[in-house]
N, C-alpha and C positions, 0 to 999 in steps of 0.2 A: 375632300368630301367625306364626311362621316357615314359608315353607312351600318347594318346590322347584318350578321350571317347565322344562318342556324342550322345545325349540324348534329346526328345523334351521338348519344355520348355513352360510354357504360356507367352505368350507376358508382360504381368506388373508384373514378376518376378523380384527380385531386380536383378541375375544375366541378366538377360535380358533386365531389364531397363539401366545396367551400360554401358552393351555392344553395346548399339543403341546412347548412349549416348557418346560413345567413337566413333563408327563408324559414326557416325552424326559430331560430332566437326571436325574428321581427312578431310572427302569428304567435308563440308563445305570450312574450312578454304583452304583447298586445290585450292577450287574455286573462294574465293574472292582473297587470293593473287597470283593467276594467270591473273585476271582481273582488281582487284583492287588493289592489291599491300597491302592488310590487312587482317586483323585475322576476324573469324566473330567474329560480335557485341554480347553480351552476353544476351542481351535481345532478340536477334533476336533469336539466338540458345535455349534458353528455348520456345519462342513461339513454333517452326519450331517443336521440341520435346515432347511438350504436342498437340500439333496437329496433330501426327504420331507417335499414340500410338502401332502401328502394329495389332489392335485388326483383321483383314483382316487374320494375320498369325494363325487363332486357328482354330479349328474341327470347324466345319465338310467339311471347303470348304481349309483350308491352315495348317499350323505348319509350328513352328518357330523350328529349332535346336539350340542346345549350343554347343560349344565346348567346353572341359575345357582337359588343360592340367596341368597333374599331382595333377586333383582336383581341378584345381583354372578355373575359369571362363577364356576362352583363344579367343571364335571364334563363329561365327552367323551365319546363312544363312537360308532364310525362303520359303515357298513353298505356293502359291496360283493359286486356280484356275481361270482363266479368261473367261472360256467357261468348257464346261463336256470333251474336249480336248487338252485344251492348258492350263499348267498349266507356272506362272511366276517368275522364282526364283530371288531373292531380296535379301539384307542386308548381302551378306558375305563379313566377316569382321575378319580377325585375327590379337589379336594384334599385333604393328610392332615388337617387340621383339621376338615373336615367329613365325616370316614369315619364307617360305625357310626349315620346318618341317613339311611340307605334311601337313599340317591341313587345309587347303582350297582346294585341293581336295579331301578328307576325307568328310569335309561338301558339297562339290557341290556333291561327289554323295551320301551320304544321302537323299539330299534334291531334287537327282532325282529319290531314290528308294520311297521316301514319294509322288514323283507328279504320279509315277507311280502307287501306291497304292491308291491316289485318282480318279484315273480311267484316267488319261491324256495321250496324245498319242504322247504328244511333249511340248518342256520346250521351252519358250522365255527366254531372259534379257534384259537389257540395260545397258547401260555404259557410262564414256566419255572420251572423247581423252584423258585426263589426266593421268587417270588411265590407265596407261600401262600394271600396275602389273595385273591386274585383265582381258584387253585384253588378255596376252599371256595365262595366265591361260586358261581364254576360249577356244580360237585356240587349247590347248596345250589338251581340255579335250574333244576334237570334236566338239567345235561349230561351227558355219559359221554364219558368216553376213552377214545378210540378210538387207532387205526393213524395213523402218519406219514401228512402231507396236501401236505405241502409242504415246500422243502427249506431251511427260514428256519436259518441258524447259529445264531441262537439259540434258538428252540425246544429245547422239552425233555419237553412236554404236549401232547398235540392232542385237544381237544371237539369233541363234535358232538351238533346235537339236531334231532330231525327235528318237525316242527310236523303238526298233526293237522287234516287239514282239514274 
């Protein structure tokens, strides 16, 4: 039986480096050949990667999760705090081979029982139009989109869901 395990991880773990590295090239590229009709540049994706280390995802204020399925490094998603109430969930990511196996909502709610455990009383995101797969996910896990939360250039979506205590 195949099954999924999710376990937090430090940020400059190699499984964790691989996985931000995978989900970095997939939403990259995504966006320049919707824009520009190209792959990203390879110098640009190591700069863009060593400048968003996710040090942001570790104690005492974020954690990062891993997913791995049947062992192997599968899926990402990280939890930070933006205030002592609103915590911002980021970087999930499962590979595309394993999409469509529940492992992205397995990580999103890990990574609301982690914002909850950090003392937060409500989880933001963002997103962009592209990413469809990860809009319905939201909608589909209770979010709602809301109002501009932040001023990220690429956002295009902003969720938020407030937890019921």
């Amino acid at each position: 039986m195949t099954s999924w395990t999710i376990t937090p991880q430090r940020p400059d773990s190699a499984a964790a480096r691989a996985l931000w590295r995978a989900y970095y090239t997939e939403v990259s590229d995504r966006w320049y050949l919707r824009h520009e009709g190209r792959r990203t540049d390879p110098a640009e994706l190591e700069r863009e990667i060593a400048a968003r280390p996710g040090s942001e995802l570790a104690p005492p204020t974020g954690l990062l999760l891993i997913a791995r399925y049947d062992g192997e490094p599968a899926g990402s998603a990280g939890v930070r705090l933006l205030d002592p109430a609103t915590a911002e969930l980021t970087r999930v990511f499962v590979h595309e081979g394993l999409r469509g196996r529940g492992g992205a909502a397995l990580l999103v709610a890990a990574a609301e029982e982690a914002a909850r455990a950090l003392g937060a009383a409500r989880i933001v995101l963002d997103t962009r139009t592209d990413l469809v797969e990860a809009r319905a996910l939201y909608a589909r896990l209770g979010y709602t989109e809301t109002a501009r939360h932040n001023d990220d250039l690429y956002a295009e979506h902003w969720f938020a869901k407030e937890f019921v205590s």
